[in-house]
C-alpha positions in Angstrom: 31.4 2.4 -21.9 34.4 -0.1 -20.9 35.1 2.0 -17.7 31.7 2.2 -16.8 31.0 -2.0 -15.0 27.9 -1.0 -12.8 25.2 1.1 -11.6 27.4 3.1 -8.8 29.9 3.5 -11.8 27.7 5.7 -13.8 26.1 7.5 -11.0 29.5 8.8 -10.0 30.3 9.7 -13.7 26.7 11.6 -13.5 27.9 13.3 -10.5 31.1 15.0 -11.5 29.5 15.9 -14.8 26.4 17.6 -13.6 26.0 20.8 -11.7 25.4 19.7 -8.0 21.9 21.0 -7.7 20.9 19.2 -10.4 22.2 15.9 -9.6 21.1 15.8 -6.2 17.8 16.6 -7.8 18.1 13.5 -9.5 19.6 12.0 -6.7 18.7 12.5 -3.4 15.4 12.3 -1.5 13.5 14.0 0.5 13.2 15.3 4.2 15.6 12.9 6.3 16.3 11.0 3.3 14.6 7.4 4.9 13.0 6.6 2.1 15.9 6.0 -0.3 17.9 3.8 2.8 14.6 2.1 3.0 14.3 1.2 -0.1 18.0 -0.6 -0.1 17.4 -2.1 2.8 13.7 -3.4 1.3 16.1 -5.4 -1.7 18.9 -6.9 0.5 16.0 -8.4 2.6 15.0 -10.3 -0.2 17.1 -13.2 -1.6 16.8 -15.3 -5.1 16.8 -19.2 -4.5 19.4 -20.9 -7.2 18.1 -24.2 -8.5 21.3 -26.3 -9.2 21.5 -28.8 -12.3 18.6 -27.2 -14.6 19.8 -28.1 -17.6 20.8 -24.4 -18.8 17.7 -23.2 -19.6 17.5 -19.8 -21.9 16.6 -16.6 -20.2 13.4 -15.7 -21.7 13.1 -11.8 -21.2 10.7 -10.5 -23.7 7.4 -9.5 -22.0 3.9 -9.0 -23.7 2.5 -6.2 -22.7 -0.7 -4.0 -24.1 -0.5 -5.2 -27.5 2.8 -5.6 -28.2 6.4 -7.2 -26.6 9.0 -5.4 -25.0 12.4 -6.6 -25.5 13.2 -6.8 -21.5 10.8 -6.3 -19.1 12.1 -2.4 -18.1 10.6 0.6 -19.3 12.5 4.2 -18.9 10.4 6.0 -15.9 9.2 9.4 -16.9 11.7 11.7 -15.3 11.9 15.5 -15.5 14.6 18.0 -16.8 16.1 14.6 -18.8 16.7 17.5 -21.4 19.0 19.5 -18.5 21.2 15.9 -18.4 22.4 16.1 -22.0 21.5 18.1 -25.0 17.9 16.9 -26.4 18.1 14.4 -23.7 14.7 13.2 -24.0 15.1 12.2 -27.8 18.7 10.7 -27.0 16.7 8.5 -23.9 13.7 7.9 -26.4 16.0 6.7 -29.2 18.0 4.9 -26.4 14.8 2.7 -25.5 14.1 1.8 -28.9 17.2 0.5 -29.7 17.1 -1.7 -26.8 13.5 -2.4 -27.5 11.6 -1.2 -24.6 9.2 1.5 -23.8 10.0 5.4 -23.2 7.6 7.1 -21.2 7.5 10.9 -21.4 7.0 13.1 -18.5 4.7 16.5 -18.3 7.7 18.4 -17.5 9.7 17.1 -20.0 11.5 19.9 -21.8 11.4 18.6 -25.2 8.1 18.7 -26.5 6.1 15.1 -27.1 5.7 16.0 -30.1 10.1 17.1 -31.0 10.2 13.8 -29.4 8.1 11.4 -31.8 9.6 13.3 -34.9 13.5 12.4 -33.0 12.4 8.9 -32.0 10.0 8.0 -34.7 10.0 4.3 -34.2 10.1 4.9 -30.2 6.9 3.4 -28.1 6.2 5.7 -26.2 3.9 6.6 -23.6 2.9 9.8 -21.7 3.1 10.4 -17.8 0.4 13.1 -16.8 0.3 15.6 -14.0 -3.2 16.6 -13.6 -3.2 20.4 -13.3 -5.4 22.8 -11.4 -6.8 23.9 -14.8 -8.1 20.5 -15.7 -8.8 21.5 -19.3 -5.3 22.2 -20.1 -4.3 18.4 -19.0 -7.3 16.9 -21.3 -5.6 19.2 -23.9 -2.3 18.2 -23.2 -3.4 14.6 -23.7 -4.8 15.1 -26.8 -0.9 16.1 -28.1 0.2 13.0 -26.8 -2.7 11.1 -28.4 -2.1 12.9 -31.9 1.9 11.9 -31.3 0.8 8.4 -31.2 1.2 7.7 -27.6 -1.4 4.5 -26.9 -0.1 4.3 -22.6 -0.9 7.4 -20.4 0.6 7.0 -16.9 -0.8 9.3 -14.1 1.4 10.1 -11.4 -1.4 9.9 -8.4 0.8 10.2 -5.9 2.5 13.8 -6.0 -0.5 16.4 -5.2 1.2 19.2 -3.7 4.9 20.4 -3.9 7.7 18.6 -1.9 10.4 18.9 0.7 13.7 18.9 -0.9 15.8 20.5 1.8 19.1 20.1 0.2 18.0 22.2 -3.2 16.5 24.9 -1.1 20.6 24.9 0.1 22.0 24.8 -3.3 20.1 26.9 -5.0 18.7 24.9 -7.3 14.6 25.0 -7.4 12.2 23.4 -10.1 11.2 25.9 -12.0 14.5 27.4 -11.5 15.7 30.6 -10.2 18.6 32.6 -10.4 20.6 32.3 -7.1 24.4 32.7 -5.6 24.6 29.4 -5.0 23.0 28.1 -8.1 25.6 30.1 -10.6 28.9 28.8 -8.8 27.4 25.8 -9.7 27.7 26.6 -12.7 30.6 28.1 -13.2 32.1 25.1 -11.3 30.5 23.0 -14.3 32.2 24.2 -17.8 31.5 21.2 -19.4 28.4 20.9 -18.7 27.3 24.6 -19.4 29.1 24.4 -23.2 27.5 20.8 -23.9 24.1 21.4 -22.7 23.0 24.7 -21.3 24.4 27.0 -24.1 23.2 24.9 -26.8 19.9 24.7 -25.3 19.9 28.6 -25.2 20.9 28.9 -28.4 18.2 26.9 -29.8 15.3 27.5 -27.5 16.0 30.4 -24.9 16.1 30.0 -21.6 15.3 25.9 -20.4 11.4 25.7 -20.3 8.7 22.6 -19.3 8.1 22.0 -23.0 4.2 21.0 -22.5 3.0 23.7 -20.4 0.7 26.2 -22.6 1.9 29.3 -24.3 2.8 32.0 -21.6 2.5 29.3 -18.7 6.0 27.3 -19.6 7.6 28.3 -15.8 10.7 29.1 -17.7 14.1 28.8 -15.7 13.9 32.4 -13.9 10.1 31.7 -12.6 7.7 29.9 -11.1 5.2 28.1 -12.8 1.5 30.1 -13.0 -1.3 28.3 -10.5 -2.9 27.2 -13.6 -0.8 24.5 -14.4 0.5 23.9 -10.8 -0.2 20.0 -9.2 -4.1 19.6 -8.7 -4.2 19.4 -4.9 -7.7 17.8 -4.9 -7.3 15.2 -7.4 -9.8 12.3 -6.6 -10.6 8.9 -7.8 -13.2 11.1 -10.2 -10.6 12.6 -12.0 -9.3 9.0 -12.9 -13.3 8.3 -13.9 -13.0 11.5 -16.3 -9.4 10.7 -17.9 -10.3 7.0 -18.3 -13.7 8.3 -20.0 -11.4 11.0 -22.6 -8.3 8.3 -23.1 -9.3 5.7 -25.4 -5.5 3.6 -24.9 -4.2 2.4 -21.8 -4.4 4.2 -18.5 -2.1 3.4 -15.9 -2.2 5.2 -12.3 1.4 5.6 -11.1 2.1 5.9 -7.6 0.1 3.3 -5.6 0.7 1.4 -2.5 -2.3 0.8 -0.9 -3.9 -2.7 -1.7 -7.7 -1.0 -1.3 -6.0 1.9 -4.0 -5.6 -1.3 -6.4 -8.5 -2.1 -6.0 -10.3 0.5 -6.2 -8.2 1.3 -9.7 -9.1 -2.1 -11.0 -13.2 -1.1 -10.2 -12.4 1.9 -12.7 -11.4 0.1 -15.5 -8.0 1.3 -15.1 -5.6 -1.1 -17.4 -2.5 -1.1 -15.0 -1.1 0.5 -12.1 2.5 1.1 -10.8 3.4 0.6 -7.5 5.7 3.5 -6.5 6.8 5.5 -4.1 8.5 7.8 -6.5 11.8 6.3 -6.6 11.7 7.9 -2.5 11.4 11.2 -3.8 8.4 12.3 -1.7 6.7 10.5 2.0 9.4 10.0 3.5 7.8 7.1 6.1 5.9 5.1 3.7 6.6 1.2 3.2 8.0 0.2 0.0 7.3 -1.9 -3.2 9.2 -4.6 -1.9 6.8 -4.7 1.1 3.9 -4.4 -0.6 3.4 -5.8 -3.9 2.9 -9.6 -3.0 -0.6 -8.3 -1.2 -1.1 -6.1 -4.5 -0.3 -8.9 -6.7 -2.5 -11.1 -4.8 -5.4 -9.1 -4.9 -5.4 -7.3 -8.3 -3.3 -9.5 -10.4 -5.8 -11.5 -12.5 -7.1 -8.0 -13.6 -4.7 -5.7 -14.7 -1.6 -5.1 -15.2 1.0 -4.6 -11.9 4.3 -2.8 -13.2 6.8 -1.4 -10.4 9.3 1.0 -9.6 11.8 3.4 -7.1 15.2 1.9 -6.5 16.6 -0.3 -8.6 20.6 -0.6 -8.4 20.9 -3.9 -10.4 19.5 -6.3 -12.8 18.3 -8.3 -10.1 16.9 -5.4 -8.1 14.5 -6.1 -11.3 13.8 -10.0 -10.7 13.4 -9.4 -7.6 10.0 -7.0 -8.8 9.0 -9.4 -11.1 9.0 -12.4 -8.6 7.0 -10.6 -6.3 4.5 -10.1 -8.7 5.3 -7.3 -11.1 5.1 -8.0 -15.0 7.4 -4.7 -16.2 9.7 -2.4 -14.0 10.7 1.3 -14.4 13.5 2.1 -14.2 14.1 6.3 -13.6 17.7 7.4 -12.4 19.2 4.4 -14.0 18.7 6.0 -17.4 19.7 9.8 -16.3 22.8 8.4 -15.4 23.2 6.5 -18.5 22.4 9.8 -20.7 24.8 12.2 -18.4 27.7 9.9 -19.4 26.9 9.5 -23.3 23.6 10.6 -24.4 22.3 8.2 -26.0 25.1 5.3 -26.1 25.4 5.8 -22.4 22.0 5.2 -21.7 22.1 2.0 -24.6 25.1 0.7 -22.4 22.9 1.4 -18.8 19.9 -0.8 -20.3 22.8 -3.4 -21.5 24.1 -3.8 -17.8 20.9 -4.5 -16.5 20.1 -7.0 -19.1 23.4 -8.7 -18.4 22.9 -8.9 -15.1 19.2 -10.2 -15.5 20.4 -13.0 -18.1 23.3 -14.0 -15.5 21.2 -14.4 -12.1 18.7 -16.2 -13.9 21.3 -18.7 -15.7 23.0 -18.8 -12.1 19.2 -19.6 -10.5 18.4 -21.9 -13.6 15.4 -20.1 -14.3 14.2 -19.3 -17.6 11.3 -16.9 -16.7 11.2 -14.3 -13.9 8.1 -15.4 -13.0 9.6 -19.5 -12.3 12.0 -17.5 -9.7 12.1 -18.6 -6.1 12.5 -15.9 -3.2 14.0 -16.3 0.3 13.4 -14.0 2.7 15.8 -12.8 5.7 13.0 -11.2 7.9 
């Protein structure tokens, strides 16, 4: 991807080759949008100190982690609809990370099945992000698949219990599970391209675009909503994490916190890791982020489990920047969507080569050879 230099390159070549409602999906926010300016703002305020005459040392990026050792310490954020960004997007991402080396984590409403996925990407680690549904027996069974599929790391998103407010798709038409509107077929017609390249085939192959791991009759298919059975459990409680960590026998992560007494209180549960997120700024609006909060996090959780982070990262050093602070792995969510929408599965190899470029350069440039050795200067 010669043409392609840096992160606002792909995410332009993302945006002229998806349909609009589905890139501002991706994209954009929610509400007044705050969150995703806050979240810029969050990483300019943080500088990296250089330390001159170090003697060149050698970027050490591999990172232990559960058992084995990730190439770069990133792992490819469950996302939805990655299958909607290019044909069997979700294999051509899973593939992706295991050429690079790093963890793949697959998302509930993913819609190519864990289990297409592991027999695509058989040397893939991956791990499985869980929305716990109102019909709490379908997520145990739903975990099992992911168990049987060889997935060791589930990931519960804790921090999305009821729908959100995505203004701009209720504009354009486009709505998650989908439905037929005005506005939402010029977009398609606007999108040729795309429609022969991934919707068609998709049709062709498996009818009309469906979350892959909701049960039999329950998929919420692209012309209706999804049954209340399998909608977001609105009540979900620290018990629910007592009853998953009790049924998973691999690591369990909660995704989604940044409250310091949250960590805490997921480090009292036995809970191997937690991410702090606020959902790349896809759902509270006011709410501080990472940046803000993981030194206090770090501080008080950090000698017992593992702290990974996410929402926002631009740039290689968006990354160190994490990892100083105190986070041991990083996710990294619209990164890879834009990598996929402008190859499939090269593109998204050639996004995860960027950032490791532009890790290995900072840190030659601060003369560290660990993220952890790097030196922060703040401007607030």
């Amino acid at each position: 991807m010669p043409s392609l230099l840096n992160y606002d390159d792909y995410r332009t070549r993302a945006r002229s080759v998806l349909p609009r409602g589905l890139f501002e999906y991706i994209d954009r926010g929610t509400e007044d949008e705050n969150a995703l300016r806050y979240l810029r703002r969050g990483f300019d305020r943080v500088m990296l100190m250089p330390s001159v005459l170090a003697g060149a040392p050698v970027p050490e990026l591999s990172t232990p982690l559960f058992g084995r050792v990730s190439a770069l310490p990133i792992a490819i954020a469950p996302t939805a609809l990655a299958g909607m960004v290019w044909h069997d997007g979700e294999i051509e991402l899973a593939r992706a990370a295991a050429r690079c080396g790093i963890p793949f984590c697959v998302a509930t409403q993913s819609i190519t099945t864990i289990e297409r996925i592991r027999a695509g990407a058989p040397d893939a680690n991956l791990w499985f992000q869980l929305y716990v549904w109102n019909d709490v027996s379908l997520s145990y069974a739903l975990i099992r698949r992911a168990r049987a599929s060889g997935v060791r790391t589930l990931v519960v998103t804790a921090d999305t219990p009821v729908p959100l407010n995505r203004e701009y798709n209720a504009r354009n038409g486009f709505t998650v599970p989908f439905r037929c509107s005005v506005p939402g077929m010029l977009d398609l017609a606007r999108h040729p391209r795309w429609v022969a390249r991934v919707l068609l085939p998709l049709l062709a192959t498996s009818g009309v675009p469906r979350y892959g791991h909701y049960p039999s009759g329950l998929e919420g298919n692209v012309m209706r909503a999804s049954a209340s059975a399998v909608g977001l459990k609105r009540s979900l409680d620290w018990q629910d994490i007592v009853e998953l960590r009790q049924r998973w026998d691999g690591e369990l992560i909660v995704k989604g916190i940044v409250n310091v007494e949250d960590a805490r209180r997921a480090a009292q549960l036995g809970v191997d890791g937690i991410v702090v997120s606020v959902h790349g700024g896809r759902n509270l609006d006011p709410q501080p982020g990472p940046i803000d909060v993981l030194p206090r996090i770090a501080e008080a959780v950090g000698g017992r489990m593992t702290i990974m982070a996410d929402s926002g990262v631009r740039r290689g050093t968006d990354i160190l920047k994490y990892l100083a602070l105190g986070a041991q792995m990083v996710l990294v969510g619209r990164a890879g969507l834009y990598g996929l929408a402008s190859g499939g599965e090269a593109g998204a190899v050639a996004m995860i080569g960027m950032l490791r470029n532009e890790m290995e350069t900072a840190m030659a440039l601060l003369g560290k050879g660990r993220p952890a050795d790097i030196q922060l200067f703040s401007l607030s």
